[in-house]
C-alpha positions as CSV (number, residue, x, y, z in Angstrom):
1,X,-73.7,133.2,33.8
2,X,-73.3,134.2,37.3
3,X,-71.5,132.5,40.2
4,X,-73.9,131.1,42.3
5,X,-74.6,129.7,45.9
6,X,-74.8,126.2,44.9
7,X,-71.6,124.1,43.6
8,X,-72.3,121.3,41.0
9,X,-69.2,118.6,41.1
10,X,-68.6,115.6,39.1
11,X,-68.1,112.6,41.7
12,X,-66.6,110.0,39.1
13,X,-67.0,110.5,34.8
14,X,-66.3,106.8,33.9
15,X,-68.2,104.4,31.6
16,X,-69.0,101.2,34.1
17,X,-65.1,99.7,35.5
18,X,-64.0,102.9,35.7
19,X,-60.2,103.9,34.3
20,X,-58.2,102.2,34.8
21,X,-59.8,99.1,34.9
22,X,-57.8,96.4,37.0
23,X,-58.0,94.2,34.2
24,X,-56.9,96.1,31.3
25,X,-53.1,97.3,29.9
26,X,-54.3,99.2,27.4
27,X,-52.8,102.6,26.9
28,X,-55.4,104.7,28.5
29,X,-55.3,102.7,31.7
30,X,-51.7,102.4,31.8
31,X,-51.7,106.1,31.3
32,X,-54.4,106.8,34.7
33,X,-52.0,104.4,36.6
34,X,-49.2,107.2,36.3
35,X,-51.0,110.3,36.5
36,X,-53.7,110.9,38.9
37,X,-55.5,113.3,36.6
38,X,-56.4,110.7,34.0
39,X,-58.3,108.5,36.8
40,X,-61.7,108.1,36.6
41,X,-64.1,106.4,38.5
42,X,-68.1,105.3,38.1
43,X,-70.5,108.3,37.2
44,X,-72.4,110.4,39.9
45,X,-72.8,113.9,40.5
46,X,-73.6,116.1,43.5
47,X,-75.4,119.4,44.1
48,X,-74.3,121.2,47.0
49,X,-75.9,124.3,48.8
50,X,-77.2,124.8,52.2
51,X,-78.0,121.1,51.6
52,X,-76.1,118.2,49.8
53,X,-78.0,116.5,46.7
54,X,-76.4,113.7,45.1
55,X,-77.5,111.7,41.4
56,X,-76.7,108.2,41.7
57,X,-74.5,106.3,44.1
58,X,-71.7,104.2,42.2
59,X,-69.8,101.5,43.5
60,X,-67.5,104.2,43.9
61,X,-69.3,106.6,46.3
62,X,-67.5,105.9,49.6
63,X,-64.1,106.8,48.6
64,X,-65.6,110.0,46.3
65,X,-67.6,111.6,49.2
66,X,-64.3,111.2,51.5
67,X,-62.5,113.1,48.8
68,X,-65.1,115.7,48.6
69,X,-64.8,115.8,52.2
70,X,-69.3,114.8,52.5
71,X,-70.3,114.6,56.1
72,X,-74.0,114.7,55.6
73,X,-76.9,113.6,52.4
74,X,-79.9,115.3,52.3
75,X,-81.4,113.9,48.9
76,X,-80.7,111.3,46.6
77,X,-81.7,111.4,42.9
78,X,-80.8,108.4,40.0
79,X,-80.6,107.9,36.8
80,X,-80.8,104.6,36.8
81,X,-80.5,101.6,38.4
82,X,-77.5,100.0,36.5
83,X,-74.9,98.4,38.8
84,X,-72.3,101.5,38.0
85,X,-74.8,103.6,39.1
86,X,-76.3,102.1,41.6
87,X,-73.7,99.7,43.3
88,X,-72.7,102.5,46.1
89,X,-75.9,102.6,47.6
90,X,-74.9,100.2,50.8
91,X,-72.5,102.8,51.8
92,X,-75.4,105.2,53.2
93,X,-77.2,102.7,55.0
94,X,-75.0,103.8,58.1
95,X,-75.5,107.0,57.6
96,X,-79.7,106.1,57.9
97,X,-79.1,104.4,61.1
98,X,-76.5,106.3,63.0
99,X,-76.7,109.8,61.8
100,X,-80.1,110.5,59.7
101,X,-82.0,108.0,61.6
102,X,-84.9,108.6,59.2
103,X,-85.3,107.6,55.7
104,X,-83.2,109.4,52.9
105,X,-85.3,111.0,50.3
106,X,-84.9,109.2,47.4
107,X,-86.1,110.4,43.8
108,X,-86.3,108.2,40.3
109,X,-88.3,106.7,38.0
110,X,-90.6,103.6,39.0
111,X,-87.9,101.5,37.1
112,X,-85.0,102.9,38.8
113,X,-87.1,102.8,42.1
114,X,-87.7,99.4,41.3
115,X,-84.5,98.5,40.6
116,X,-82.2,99.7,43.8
117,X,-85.4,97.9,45.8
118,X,-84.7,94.7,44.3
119,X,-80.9,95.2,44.6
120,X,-81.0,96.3,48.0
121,X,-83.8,94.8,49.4
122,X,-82.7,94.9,53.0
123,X,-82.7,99.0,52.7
124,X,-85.8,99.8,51.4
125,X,-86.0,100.9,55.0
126,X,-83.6,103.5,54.5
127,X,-85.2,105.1,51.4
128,X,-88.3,107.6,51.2
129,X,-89.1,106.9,48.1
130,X,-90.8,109.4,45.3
131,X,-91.7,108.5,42.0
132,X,-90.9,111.1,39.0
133,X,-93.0,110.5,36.1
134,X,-91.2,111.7,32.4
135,X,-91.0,115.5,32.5
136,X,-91.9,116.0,36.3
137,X,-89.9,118.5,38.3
138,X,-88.7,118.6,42.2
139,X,-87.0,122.0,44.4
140,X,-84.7,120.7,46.3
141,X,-82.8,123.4,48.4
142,X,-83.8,126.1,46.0
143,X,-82.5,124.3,42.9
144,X,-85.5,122.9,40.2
145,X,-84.5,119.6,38.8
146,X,-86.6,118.0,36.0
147,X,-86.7,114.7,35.0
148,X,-86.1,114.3,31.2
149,X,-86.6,110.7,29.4
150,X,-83.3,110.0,27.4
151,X,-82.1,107.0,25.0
152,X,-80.8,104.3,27.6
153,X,-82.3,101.9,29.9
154,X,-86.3,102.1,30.3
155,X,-86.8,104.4,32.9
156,X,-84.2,106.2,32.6
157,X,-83.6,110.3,33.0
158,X,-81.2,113.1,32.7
159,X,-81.5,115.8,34.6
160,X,-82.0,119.3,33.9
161,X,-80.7,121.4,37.0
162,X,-81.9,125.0,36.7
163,X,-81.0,127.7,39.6
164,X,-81.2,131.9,39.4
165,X,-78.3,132.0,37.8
166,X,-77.4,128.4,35.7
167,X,-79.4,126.1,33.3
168,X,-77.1,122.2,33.4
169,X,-78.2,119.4,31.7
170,X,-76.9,116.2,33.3
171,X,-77.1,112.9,31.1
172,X,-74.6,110.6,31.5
173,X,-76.3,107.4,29.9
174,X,-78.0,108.1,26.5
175,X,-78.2,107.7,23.4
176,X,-79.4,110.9,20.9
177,X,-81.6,112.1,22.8
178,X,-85.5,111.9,22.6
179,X,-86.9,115.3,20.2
180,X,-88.6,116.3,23.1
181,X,-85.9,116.2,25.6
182,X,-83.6,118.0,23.3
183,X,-85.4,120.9,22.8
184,X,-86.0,121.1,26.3
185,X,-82.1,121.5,26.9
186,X,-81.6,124.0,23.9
187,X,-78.9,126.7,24.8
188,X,-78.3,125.6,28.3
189,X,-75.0,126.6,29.7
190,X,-73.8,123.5,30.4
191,X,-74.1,120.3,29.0
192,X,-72.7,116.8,30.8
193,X,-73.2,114.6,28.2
194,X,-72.8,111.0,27.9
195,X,-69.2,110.2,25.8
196,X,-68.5,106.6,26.2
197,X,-66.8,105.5,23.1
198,X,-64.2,107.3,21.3
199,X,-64.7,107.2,17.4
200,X,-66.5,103.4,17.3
201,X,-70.0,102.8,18.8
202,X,-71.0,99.6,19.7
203,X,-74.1,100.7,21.4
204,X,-75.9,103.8,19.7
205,X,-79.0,103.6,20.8
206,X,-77.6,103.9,24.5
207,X,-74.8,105.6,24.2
208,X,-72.4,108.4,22.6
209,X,-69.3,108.5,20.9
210,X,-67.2,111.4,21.9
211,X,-68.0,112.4,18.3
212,X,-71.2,112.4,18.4
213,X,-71.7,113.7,21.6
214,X,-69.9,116.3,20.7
215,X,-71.7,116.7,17.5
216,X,-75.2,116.5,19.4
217,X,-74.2,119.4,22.2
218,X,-73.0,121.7,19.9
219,X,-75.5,121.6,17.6
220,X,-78.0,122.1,20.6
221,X,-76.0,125.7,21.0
222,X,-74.8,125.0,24.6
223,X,-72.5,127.3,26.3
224,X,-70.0,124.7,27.1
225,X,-69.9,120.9,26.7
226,X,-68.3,118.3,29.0
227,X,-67.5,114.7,28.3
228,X,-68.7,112.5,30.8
229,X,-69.2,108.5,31.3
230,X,-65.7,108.4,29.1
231,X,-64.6,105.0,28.7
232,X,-61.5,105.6,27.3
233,X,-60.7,101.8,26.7
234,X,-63.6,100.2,24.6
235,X,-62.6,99.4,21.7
236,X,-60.0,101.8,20.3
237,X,-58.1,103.3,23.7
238,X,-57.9,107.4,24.0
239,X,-55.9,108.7,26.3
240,X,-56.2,111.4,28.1
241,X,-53.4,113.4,26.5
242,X,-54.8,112.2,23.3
243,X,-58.3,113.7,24.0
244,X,-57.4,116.8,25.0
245,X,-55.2,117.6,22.1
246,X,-57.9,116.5,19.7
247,X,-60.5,118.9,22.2
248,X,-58.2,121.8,21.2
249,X,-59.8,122.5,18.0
250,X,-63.2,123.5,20.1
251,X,-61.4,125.9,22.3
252,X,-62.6,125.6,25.4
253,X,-66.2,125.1,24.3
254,X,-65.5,121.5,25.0
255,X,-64.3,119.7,28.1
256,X,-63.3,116.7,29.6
257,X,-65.0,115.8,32.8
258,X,-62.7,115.3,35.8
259,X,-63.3,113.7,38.7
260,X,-63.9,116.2,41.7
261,X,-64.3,118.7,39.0
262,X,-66.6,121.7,40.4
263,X,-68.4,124.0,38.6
264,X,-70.3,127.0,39.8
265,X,-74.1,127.2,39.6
């Protein structure tokens, strides 16, 4: 895989209220509110080249594009239009009127579409919106995204994120994932795969235990697998030290996601 011109990097890798959650004592949370590292907050992802492409905007999104230092958008993609994924978008309505001061392109499915209009009706204003139909494809500063149906919400995609050099598959709210879909990600080189729920899944058919994410990316031969949408706290509590011991047995073929975490594409 080589080392590319365009830098993928994980904005926030937690399941919706984030770690820790203000509400919760729990181990893991108690962990992330003395080290830093375990922190996580609500899932998103941005592409950046020559231009800046970001999936989703959690409620999250002001403080993550200060930390990533973000002057400028250029495209927006989602996943979904669940709030955790969603709730950010009123912090680029400024950026509409006083920077851009034209619409944002803004890339989904007609329920995801739907959805941040209905939530945000005062900014459809701010969003030039383009429909992706299942298995549709878009260039977007010289990297192909395609829009793959997964096990979640209707409507809602992963994202396979293909340059020269990199094949990514982006999915940070499914279930096993569609026949189709799967064999459409077979041997990428990396995987972001949903992980909500260490060992106990309440939801299945929308989401992944670490287990069985772990269980479904490796037996999809990726090159490396990281855990993402991580609740840490729902139902039985993981830490973070706890996780990564129990990660050693894959040697490095398996990951944690971390917030600000930048990979190469």
């Amino acid at each position: 895989m080589g080392q590319g011109k365009h830098a993928f990097t994980f904005m926030g890798t937690a399941a919706g209220c984030g770690v820790p959650a203000f509400f919760c004592d729990c181990p893991a949370c108690n962990e992330a509110r003395l080290d830093p590292r375990a922190r996580r907050g609500d899932c998103g992802v941005m592409v950046r080249g020559e231009r800046t492409v970001l999936i989703d905007t959690p409620p999250d999104l002001r403080h993550q594009l200060l930390r990533e230092d973000v002057r400028s958008i250029d495209e927006l993609l989602y996943t979904h239009a669940h709030f955790d994924h969603l709730g950010g978008l009123g912090e680029l309505e400024y950026l509409v009127q006083l920077v851009r001061k034209a619409p944002l392109p803004t890339y989904g499915s007609a329920e995801a579409l739907e959805g941040a209009c209905t939530e945000f009706h005062y900014m459809t204003y701010c969003l030039d919106q383009h429909e992706l139909a299942p298995f549709d494809q878009v260039e977007l500063d010289g990297v192909r995204y395609t829009a793959l149906p997964v096990t979640h919400a209707p409507g809602t995609y992963g994202y396979l994120i293909e340059t020269a050099d990199t094949r990514l598959f982006y999915a940070s709210d499914t279930g096993k994932l569609p026949a189709e879909t799967a064999e459409r990600v077979r041997g990428v080189d990396i995987m972001a795969l949903d992980a909500t729920f260490w060992k106990r899944n309440w939801s299945p058919e929308a989401h992944h235990s670490v287990q069985e994410c772990i269980e479904e990316g490796l037996g999809l031969d990726v090159g490396t697998l990281y855990l993402t949408h991580l609740a840490m706290h729902y139902d039985e509590p993981v830490t973070l030290a706890e996780l990564e011991t129990y990660l050693e047995q894959y040697e490095g073929r398996v990951k944690p996601a971390a917030d600000g975490l930048t990979l190469a594409l």
